[in-house]
C-alpha positions as CSV (number, residue, x, y, z in Angstrom):
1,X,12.7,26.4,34.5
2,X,11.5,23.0,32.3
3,X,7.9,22.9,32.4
4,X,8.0,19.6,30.2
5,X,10.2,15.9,30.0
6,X,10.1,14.2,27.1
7,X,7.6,11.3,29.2
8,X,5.0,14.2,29.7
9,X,3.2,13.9,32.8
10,X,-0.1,14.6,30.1
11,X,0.6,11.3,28.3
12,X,-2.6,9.6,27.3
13,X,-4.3,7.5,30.0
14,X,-7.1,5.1,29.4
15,X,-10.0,5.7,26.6
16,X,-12.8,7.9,27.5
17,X,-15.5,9.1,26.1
18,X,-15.3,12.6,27.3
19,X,-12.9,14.2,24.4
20,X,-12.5,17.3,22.7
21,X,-10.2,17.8,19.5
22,X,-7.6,20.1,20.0
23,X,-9.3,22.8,17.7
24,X,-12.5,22.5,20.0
25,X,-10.8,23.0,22.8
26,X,-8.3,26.2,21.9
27,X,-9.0,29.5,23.6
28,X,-9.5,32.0,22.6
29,X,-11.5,31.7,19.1
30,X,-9.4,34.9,18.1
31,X,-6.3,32.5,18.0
32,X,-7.7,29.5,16.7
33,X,-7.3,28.6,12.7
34,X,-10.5,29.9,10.9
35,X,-11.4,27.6,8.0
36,X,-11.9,29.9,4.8
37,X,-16.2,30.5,3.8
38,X,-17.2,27.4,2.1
39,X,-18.4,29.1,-0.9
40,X,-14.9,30.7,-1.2
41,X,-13.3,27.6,-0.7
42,X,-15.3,25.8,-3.3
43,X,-14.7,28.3,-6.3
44,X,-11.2,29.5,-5.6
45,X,-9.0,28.6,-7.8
46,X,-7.2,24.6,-7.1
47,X,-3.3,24.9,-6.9
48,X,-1.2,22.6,-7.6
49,X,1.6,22.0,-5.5
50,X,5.3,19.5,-6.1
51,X,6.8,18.7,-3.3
52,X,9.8,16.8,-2.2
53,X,13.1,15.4,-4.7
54,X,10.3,13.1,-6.7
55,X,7.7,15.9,-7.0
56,X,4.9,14.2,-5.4
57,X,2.0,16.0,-6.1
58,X,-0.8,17.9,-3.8
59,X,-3.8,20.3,-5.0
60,X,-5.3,23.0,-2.5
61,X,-7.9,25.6,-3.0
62,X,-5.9,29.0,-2.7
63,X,-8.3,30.5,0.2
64,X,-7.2,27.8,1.7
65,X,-3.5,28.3,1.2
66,X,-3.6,31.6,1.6
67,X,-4.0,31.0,5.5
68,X,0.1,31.0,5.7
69,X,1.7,33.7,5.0
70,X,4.4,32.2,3.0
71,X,1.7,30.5,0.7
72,X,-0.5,33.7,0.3
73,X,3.0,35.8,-0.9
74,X,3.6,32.8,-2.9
75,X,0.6,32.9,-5.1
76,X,0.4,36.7,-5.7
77,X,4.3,36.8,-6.7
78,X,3.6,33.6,-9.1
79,X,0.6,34.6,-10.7
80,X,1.4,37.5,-11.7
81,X,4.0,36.3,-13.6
82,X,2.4,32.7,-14.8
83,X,-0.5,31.3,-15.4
84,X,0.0,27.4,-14.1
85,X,-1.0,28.0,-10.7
86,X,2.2,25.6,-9.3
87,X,4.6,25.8,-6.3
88,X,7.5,23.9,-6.4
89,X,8.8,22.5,-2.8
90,X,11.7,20.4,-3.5
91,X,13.3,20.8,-0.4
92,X,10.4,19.4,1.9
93,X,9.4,16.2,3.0
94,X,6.0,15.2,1.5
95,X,4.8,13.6,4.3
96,X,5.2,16.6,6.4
97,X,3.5,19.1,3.9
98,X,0.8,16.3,4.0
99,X,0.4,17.2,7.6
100,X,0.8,20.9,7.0
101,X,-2.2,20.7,4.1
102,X,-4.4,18.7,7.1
103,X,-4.0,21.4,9.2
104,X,-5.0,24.0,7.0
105,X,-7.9,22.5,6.0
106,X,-9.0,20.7,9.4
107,X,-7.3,22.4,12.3
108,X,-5.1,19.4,13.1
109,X,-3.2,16.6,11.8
110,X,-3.2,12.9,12.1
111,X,-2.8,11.4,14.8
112,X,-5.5,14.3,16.5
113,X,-4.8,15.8,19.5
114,X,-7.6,14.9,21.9
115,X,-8.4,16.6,24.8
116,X,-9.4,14.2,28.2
117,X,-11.4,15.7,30.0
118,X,-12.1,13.6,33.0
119,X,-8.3,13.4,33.5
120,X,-7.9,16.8,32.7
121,X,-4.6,15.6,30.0
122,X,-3.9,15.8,26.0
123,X,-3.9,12.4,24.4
124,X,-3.2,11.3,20.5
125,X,-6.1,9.4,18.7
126,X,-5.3,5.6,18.1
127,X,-2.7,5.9,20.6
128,X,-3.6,3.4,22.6
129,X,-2.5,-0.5,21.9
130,X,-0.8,-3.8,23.5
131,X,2.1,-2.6,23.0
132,X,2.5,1.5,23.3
133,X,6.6,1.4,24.0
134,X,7.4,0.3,20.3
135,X,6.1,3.5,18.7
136,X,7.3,6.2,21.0
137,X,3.9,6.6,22.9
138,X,1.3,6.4,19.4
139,X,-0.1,3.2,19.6
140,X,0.2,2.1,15.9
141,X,1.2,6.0,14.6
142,X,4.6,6.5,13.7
143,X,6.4,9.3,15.7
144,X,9.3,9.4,13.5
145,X,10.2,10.1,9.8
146,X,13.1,9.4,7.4
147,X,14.4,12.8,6.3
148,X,16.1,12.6,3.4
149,X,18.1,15.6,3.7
150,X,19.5,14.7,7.1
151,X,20.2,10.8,5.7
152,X,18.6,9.9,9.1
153,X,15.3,9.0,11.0
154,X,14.4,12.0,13.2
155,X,11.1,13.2,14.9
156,X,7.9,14.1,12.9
157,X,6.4,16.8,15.1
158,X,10.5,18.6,15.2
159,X,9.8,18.6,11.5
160,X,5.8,20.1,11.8
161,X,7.0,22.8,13.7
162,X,10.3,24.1,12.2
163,X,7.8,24.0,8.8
164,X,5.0,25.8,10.4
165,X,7.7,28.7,11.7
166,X,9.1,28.9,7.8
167,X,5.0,28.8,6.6
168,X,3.7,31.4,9.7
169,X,1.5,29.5,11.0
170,X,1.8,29.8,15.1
171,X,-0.9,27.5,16.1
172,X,0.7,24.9,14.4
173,X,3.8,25.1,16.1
174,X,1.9,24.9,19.7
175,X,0.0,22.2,18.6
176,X,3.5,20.5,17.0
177,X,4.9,21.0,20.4
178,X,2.2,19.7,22.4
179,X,2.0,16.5,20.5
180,X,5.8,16.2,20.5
181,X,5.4,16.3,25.1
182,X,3.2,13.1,24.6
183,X,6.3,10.8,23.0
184,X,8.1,8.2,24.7
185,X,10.5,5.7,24.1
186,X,12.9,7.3,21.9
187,X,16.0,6.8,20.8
188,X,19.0,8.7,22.3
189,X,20.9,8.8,18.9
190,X,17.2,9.9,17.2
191,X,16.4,12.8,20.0
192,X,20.2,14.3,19.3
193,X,19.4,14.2,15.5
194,X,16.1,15.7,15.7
195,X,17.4,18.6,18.3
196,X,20.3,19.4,16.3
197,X,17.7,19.6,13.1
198,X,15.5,22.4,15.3
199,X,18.7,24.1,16.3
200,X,19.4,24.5,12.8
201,X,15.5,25.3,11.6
202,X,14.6,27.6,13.9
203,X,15.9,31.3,14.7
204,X,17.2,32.2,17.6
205,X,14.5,33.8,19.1
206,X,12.6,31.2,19.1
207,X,13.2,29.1,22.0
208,X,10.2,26.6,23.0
209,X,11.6,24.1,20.7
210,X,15.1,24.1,21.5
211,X,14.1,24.6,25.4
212,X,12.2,21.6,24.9
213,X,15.6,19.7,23.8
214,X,17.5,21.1,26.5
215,X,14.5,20.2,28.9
216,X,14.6,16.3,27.9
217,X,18.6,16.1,28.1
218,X,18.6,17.2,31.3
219,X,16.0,15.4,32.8
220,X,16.9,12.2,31.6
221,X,20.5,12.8,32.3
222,X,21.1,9.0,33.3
223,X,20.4,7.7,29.8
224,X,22.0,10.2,28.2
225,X,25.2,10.2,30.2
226,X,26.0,6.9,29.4
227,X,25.1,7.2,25.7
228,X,28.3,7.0,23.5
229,X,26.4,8.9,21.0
230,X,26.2,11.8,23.4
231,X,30.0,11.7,23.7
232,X,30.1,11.9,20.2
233,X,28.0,14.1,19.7
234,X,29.2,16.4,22.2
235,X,32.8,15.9,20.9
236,X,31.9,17.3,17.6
237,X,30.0,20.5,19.4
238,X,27.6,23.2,18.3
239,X,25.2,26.0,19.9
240,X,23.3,23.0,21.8
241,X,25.3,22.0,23.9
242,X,26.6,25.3,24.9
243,X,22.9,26.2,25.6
244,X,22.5,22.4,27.2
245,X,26.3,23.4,29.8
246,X,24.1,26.9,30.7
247,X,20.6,25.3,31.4
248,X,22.4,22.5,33.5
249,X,24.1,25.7,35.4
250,X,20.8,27.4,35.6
251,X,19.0,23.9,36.9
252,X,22.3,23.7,39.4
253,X,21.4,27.5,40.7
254,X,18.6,26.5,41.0
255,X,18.8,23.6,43.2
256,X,21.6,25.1,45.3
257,X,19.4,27.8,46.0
258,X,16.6,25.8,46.7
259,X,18.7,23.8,49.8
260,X,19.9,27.1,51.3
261,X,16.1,28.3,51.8
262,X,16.0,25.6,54.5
């Protein structure tokens, strides 16, 4: 039912040479994110954009923006009305509409997806140090983020893709969610935090995220069994663990029916 644990069997092996980014690799070129002309992109107009509780600010070209949805609505229903060319943001994080802005412009985000292809895998650039278990699978790139509107450290792609559903931008959220397959090493109290942040930024509909959640729990059902923050957790409830008590009957069905073949 799970196609992925949270130590993806595609984690990143030894360097190789033979790599492709993940835009070089995508299929097919109808889905992948088309860059804007690069005349267009020079001479549209530069907006300026605040983000987060200290207004950090960013500058994009407006072609460039205009590749989300939410951005492109944004400037027509602004600019009609002003003339500063500004979006205020003060409920995201500015690190993640960093990565958001990479994306639109590049076709990725830092650390780049990177596609083996001797080993047939995904891997993360830079990933790859002495010591790979104290940064959740990354080498030397974080794989978490303090949010400030949760008060707590959760995970940095769970954030990328609940952004890139609000923004429209679907290739993001697959390439979110591959990344997020590749981490290890993570916190119980930190993967409960983070799946409780998807549960509450994404609709219902859209399951990959959560399944992904539901996916790790049950597969590393040891750990998490004897993790007094699941007790906790569980004590004080909510939708995932009423979806996690159905996808550990459906994974029981499943194995029940599986003996009785033989």
């Amino acid at each position: 039912m799970f196609k992925r644990s949270f130590a993806s069997r595609d984690r990143a092996g030894k360097a190789v040479k033979s790599k492709k980014s993940y835009r070089e690799h995508a299929k097919p070129k109808s889905q992948r994110l088309e860059s804007p002309p690069l005349g267009s992109t020079l001479t549209s107009p530069i907006i300026t954009i605040t983000v987060g509780r200290e207004q950090r600010l960013f500058a994009a070209h407006e072609d460039v923006l205009g590749l989300s949805p939410f951005f492109a609505a944004a400037c027509r229903g602004q600019f009609l009305e002003a003339h500063s060319k500004r979006i205020d943001l003060p409920d995201e994080e500015p690190e993640i509409f960093a990565c958001v802005l990479e994306y639109l412009y590049k076709g990725d985000y830092y650390p780049r997806l990177l596609h083996n292809k001797r080993r047939n895998s995904w891997e993360l650039e830079d990933a790859h140090n002495q010591h790979p278990e104290k940064s959740g699978g990354r080498g030397s790139v974080e794989s978490t983020i303090y949010h400030s509107a949760v008060g707590g450290v959760i995970l940095k792609d769970t954030v990328v893709y609940c952004v890139a559903e609000k923004y429209g931008l679907d290739e993001l959220k697959r390439l979110a969610l591959r990344k997020q397959g590749l981490q290890s090493g993570i916190e119980v109290a930190t993967i409960l935090r983070s799946a409780r942040y998807a549960y509450d930024h994404t609709p219902e509909q859209d399951e990959k995220l959560r399944a992904h959640y539901l996916a790790l729990i049950i597969r590393c059902r040891r750990t998490f069994k004897r993790s007094g923050t699941m007790q906790m957790e569980m004590e004080i409830g909510g939708k995932l663990f009423f979806d996690l008590f159905v996808s550990m009957c459906n994974h029981l069905d499943d194995v029940i029916d599986a003996t009785q073949v033989f």
